[in-house]
N, C-alpha and C positions, 0 to 999 in steps of 0.2 A: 500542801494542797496543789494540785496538780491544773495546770491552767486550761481550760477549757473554751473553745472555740466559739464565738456568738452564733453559728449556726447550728451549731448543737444544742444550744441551749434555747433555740426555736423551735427545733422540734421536740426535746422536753419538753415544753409547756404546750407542746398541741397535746401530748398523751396525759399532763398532769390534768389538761382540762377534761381528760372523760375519765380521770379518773386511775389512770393506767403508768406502771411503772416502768422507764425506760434505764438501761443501762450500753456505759460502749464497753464492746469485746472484742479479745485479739488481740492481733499486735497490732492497731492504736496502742491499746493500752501497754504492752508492753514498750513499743518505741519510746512514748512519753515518760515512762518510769526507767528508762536507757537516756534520757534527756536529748531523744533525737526527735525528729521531725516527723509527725505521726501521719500515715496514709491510708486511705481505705476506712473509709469509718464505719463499722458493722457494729449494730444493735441488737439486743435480748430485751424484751418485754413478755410482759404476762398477759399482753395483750393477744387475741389467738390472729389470724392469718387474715382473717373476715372482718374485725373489727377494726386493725390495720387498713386495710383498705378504707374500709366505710367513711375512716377520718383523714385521710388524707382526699381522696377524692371530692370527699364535699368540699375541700378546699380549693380544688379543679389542678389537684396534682396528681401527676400518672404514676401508676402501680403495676406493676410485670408481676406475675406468677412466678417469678425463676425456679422457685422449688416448693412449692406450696402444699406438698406431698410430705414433706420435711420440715413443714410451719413458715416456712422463708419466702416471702417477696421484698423485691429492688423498689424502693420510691427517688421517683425525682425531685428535686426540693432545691430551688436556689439554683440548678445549671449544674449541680452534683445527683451523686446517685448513690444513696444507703442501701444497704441488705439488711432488712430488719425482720428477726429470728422471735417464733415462741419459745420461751424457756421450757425446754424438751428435757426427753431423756431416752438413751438407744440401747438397742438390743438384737442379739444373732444377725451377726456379721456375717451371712453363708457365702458372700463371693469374695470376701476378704477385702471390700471396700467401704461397702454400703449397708447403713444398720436396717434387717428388712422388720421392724416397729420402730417405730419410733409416739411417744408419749408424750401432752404434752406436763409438765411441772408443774409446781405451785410456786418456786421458789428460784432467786440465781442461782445460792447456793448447788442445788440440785442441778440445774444446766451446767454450770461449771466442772461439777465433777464428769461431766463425758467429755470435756476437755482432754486434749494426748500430754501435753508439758506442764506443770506448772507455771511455767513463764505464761503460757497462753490461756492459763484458766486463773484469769485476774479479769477485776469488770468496776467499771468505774460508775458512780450514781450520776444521771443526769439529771438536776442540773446542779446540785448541791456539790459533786466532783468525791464523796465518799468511796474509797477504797475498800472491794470486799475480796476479800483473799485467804480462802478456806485452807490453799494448800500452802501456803508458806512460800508463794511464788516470786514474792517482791525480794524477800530474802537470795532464792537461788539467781536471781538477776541479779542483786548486788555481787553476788560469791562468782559469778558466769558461771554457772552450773545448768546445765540442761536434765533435766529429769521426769521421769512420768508421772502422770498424775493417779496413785495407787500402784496399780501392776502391769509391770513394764509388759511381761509375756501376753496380761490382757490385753495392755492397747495396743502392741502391737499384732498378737492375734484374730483384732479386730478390723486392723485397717494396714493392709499393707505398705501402705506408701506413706505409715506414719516411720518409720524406720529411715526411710530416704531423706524426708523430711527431717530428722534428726541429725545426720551429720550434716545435710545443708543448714541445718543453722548454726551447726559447730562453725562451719568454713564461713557464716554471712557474718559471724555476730563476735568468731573466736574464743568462743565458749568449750569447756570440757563438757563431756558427758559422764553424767553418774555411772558409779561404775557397775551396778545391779541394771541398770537402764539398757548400756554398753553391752553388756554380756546377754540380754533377751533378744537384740537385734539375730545372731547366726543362728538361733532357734526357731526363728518366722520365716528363714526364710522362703519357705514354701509359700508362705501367704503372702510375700511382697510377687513372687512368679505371678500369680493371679491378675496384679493391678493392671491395668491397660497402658502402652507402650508411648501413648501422648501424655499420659501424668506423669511417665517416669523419664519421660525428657524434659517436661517442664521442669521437674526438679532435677536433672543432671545440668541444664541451662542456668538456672541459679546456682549449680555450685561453680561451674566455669563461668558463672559474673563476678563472683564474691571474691573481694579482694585476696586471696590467697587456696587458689581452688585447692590444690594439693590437698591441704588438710583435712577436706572431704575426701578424696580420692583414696588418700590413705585410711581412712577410716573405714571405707568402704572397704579397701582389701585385710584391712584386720576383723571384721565384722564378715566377709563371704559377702556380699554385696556386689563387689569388682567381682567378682567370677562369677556371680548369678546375671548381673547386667550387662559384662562386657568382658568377657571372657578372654578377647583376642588381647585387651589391653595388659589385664591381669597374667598373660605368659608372658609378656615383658620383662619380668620380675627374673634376675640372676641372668639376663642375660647379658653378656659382658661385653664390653666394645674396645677396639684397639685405638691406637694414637692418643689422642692427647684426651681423650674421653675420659673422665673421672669416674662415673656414674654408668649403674646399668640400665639399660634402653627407660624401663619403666620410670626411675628417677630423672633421667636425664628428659622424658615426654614430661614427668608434672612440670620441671624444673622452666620448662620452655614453656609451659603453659603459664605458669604463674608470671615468667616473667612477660608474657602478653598480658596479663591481666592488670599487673604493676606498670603499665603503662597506658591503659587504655585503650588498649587497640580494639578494633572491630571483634565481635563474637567469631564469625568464621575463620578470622586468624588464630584466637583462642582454640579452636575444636582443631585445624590443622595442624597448630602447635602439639595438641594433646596427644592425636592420631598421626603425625608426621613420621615416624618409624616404626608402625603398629606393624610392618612387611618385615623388621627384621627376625623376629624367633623364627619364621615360615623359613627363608633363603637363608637363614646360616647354616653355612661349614666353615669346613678347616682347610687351607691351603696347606699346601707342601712344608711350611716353613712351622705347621703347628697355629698358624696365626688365624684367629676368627673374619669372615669374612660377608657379607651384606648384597652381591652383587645387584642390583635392580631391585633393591627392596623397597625401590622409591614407585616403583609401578604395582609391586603385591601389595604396599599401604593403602596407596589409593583406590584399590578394588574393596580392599578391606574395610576400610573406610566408605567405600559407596556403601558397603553391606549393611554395615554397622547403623549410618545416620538415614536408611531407605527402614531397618526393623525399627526405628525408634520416629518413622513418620516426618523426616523433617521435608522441607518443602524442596523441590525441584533444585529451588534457584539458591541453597545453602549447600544442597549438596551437590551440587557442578562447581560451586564455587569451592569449598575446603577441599573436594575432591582433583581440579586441578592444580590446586599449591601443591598439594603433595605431590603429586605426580610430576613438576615444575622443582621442588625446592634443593633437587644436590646438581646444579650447573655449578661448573666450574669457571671462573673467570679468571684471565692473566693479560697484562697489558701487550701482550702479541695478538690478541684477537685483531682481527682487519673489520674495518666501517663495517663490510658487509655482513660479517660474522656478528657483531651485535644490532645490525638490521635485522636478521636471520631470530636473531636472541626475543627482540621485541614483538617479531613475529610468532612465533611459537608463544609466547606468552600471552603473549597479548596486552597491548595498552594499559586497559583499564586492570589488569593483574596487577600491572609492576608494584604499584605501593603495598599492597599485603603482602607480595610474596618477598621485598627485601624485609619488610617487618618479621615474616615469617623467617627466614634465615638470620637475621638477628639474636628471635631466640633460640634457636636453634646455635645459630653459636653462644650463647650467654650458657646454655645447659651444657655444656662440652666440658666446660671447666671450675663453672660457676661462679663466674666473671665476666664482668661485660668486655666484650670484643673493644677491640680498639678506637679509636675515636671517630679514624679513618677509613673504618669496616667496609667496603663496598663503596665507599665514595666516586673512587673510580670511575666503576662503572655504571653508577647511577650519573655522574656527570657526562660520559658518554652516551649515554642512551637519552639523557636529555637534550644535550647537542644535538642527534639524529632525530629528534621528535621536533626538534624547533626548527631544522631545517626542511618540513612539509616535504620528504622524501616520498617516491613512493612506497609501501610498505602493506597495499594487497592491489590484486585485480583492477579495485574498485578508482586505484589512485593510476594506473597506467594513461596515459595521453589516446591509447586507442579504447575499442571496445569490440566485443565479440560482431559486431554490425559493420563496422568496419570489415573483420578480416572475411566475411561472408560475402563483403563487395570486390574480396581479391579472387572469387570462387572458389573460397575454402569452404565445402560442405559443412551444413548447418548439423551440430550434433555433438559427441564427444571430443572429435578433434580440433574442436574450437577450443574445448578448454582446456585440451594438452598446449596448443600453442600459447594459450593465455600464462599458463601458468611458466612454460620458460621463458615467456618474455619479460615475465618478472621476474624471473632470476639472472635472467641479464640486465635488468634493470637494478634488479640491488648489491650483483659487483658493481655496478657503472650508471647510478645516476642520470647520467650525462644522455645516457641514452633515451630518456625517457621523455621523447619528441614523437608527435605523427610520423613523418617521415621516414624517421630512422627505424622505426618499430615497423611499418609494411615492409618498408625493406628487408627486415629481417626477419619478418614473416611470411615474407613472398620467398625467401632463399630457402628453409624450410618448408616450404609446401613441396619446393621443387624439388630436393630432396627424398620427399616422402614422396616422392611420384616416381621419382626414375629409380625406388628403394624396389626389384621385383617382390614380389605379394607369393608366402612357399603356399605349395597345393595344402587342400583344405586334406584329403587324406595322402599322404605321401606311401608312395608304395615302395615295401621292402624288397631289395635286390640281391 
């Protein structure tokens, strides 16, 4: 018997009172019969959409329509929020998402079957906790078996982004897929094209959460999946890299992906990890020596990469962010760099970077060989760059001793030539510190005006002689 929650079993008995039968569906129930920690609690009653309301309201609890077209309203109850479903049943799937009838049932049984998995078409009695499980679904969770619930070709021809859904739960859960199941996926895949490009990143999102994204990935390029969604990633495949590279680009991109994920790093380190050399199939050749070569394929990624997360709708501020790791992540560091050249370093980066982008190079060294880099990986120059950040250097405009008000008081015209002087006076500032006084900075901004003044100005058309 399966333990069930006292608030669950409060709102059973508001429906036992009119009479009405409740059950939980999903994965609740399947997490519960995975002996994990169950979330999202969604409900099937044979109660219709209107009488749902009628009884919770009069209890003075609020009811959303979310989908009531579909039988489905959200109740609030307790500080949480259910989506409690009529036991339906669907049919003609024309845009390959959405069933356009939908019926409602007489029975679980009958709701269940328009379930996509057997794992997810299990339904628990409230409040009594009986197990009704038509397809044998408790079984294929014991076995980790993913499988459909009848015919694979039908649900997946029904709903395209049940297919996606499918190997993100291989990668969430580490489950196999049936292999009649497996093999209906590269047959749909016209009807996964259909689904709209914010559902199929929410589930590309889950599979770069899931502790071992890879094995979605992969399954997606055995299934046509990777070259229906992400084509740029999927020419990765056979391309081969020199030095001490084990792996090609594509293995070596999951390989740094998974190892952000096996550590927990931030999601947009995970996507840069994934897309971090997505530029080399573009800029390879051959040098003279027969040897494969990459030049600047840290700048063709990160274009690639804006392309890629701009068609799959992600928001501004992920994709400026995974877009500069990449374009950021092949600097080279040696302990001859000079103060100013890793002042220089932190500039271009930028502050708030630094910690994703050595996380980013991390795994990006861990995928090289597939082994973790050293213990002392970058140490270096992460203790120099924190030296120079503790010492409140300056490190833009904003931190110089003058200001453009200033240099307008020396009669340097207000306009762009304020902010050419600005900017070399920071860069005399970040060889030299030291310089970085009132004083010292009009003075060497009075010396340079004067320069640009006794510099003659060539005629605007110069006449040929």
């Amino acid at each position: 018997m399966l333990f069930i929650p006292r608030i669950l079993k409060d709102i059973a008995l508001i429906f036992a009172e009119s009479g009405k039968q409740s059950f939980l569906v999903g994965g609740a129930v399947r997490d519960m019969l995975r002996g994990e920690k169950a979330h999202d609690f969604d409900l099937a009653t044979d109660a219709t959409p209107e009488e749902v309301a009628a009884m919770f309201c009069a209890l003075g609890r609020s009811v959303i329509p979310t989908g009531i077209k579909h039988g489905t309203v959200t109740v609030r109850f307790k500080g949480e929020s259910f989506e409690i479903t009529t036991f339906r049943t669907e049919s003609e799937y024309r845009d390959g998402r959405h069933p356009e009838k939908v019926a409602y049932a007489g029975t679980i049984e009958e709701d269940l079957s328009r379930r996509d998995f057997t794992m997810n078409a299990i339904a628990m009695e409230l409040p009594k906790g009986r197990v009704v499980d038509p397809f044998n679904g408790r079984a294929d969770i014991q076995n980790g078996v993913i499988r459909c619930v009848g015919s694979p070709l039908e649900r997946f021809g029904e709903d395209g982004l049940r297919s996606l859904r499918c190997v993100r739960f291989a990668s969430q859960l580490g489950f196999s897929i049936d292999k009649e199941t497996l093999a209906a996926i590269p047959q749909t895949l016209s009807i996964t094209a259909k689904v709209a490009a914010e559902r199929k990143r929410d589930e590309l999102d889950k599979i770069i959460g899931s502790r071992k994204p890879s094995t979605g990935f992969l399954l997606m390029e055995q299934t046509g999946l990777l070259h229906e969604l992400l084509p740029e990633l999927a020419m990765c495949r056979n391309v081969g890299q020199k030095g001490g590279h084990r792996f090609d680009v594509l293995d070596h991109s999951l390989l740094a992906c998974d190892f952000a994920a096996e550590n927990g790093w931030p999601h947009e380190v995970r996507l840069a990890a994934l897309f971090h050399d997505i530029g080399k199939p573009v800029v390879c050749a051959m040098n003279e020596f027969g040897v494969r070569t990459f030049y600047r394929h840290e700048r063709e990624g990160a274009a690639l990469a804006k392309n890629i997360l701009s068609r799959f709708r992600y928001s501004n501020t992920v994709i400026d962010t995974v877009v500069h790791l990449i374009k950021e992540h092949m600097f080279q560091y040696d302990e001859e760099w000079s103060d100013a050249a890793v002042r220089r370093f932190i500039i271009r980066v930028g502050e708030a970077y630094l910690p994703n982008l050595y996380k980013l190079r991390h795994a990006d060294a861990f995928a090289t060989a597939g082994e973790p880099p050293s213990p002392d990986f970058l140490t270096p120059l992460m203790d120099r760059a924190s030296r120079v950040l503790d010492e409140k250097k300056a490190l833009s405009r904003k931190d110089l001793a003058i200001s453009g008000k200033d240099l307008i008081a020396l009669d340097i015209k207000h306009g762009p030539r304020i902010g050419v002087i600005l900017h070399e006076l920071l860069e005399a500032v970040l060889e030299d510190p030291e310089l970085n006084a009132k004083e010292k900075l009009l003075e060497i901004a009075g010396k340079m005006e004067d320069r640009a003044r006794q510099t003659p100005t060539p005629p605007a058309n110069p006449q040929k002689t």
